[in-house]
N, C-alpha and C positions, 0 to 999 in steps of 0.2 A: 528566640529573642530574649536572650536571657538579661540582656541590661536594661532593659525596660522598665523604666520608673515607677514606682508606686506611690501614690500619697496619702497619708491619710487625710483626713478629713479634715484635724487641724491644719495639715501642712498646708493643703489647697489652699484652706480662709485665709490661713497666712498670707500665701502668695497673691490673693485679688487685688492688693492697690498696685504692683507689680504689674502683675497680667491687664488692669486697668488701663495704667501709664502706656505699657507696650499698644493695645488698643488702639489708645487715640493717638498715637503716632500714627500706625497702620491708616484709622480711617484719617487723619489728616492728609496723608499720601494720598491714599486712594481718590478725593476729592481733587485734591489741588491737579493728579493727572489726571480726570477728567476734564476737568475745567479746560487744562490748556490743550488736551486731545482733540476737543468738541471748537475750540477758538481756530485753532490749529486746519482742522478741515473745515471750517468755515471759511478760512482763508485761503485755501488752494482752492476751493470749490468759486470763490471770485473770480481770482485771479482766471482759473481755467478757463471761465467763461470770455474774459477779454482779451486771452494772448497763448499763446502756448512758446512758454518760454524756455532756451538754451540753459538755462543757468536755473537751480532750484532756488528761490530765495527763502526758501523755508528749512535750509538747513541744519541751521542753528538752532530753531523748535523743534526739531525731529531730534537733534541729539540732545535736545535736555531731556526728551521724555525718554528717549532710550536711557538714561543716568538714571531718572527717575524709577524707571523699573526696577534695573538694577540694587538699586538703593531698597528700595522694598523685599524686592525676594531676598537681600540680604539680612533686613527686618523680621521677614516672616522666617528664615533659617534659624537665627538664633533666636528667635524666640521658641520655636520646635524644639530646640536642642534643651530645654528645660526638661522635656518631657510632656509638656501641658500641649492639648489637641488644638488647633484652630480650628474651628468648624464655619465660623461666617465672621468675616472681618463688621461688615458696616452694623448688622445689630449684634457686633463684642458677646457671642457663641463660643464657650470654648470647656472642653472636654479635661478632665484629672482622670486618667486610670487610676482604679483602687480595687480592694475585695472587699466584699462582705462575706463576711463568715471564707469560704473555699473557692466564690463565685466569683468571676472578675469581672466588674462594674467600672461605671461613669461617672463620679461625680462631675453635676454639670450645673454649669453657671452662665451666667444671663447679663451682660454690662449693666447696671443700675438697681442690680438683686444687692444687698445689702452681707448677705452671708452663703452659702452654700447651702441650701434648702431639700437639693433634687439632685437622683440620681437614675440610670437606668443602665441597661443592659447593653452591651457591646454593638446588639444589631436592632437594638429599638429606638435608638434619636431620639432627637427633642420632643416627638409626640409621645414619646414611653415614657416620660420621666414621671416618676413617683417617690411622693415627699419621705426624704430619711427619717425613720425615728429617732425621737431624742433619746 
């Protein structure tokens, strides 16, 4: 994996209003399809109950959500393609490879963390994270 981005420490900060933006995009999607996934089977779960019918009338909300998918994992593609990790869209989790010193590390940030604080090891997650020295 030789094209494998590096950042440093500066670049990451740099990128958080960036990586922010892209976020609440994400969790705005993610929301808005549940909402209408959850409406959605509410309403065939009616319907089903009073008719079993020839004809789906829920076609047209089955293919906005299928767009909507789409639309998203096209979201979460190029936001990958930066290099920066998504780790959990809804609490804005997301991963910077970097090194310290020879060792290859995580800078990791948190939606509402103000700067990049914490970093940790490739197979320790968010519960490993230990604060960078200044």
């Amino acid at each position: 994996m030789s094209d494998k981005k590096w950042f440093s420490l500066e670049e990451a900060n740099e990128m958080l209003p960036f990586v922010d933006q892209e976020l609440k995009k994400m969790q705005a999607m993610k929301r808005a399809f549940e909402e209408k996934y959850t409406e959605l089977r509410r309403k065939k779960n009616e319907l089903a109950e009073k008719l079993s019918s020839e004809k789906d009338p829920f076609f047209m909300q089955e293919a906005e959500l299928e767009f909507m998918q789409i639309e998203a994992r096209g979201l979460i593609q190029h936001f990958q393609q930066t290099g920066v990790e998504l780790k959990d869209i809804e609490t804005g989790l997301v991963d910077f490879p970097s090194r310290i010193g020879d060792q290859e590390v995580l800078l990791c940030w948190k939606q509402g963390e103000d700067r990049i604080r914490y970093y940790h090891g490739k197979e320790d997650g968010f519960a490993g994270r230990r604060p960078i020295a200044d």
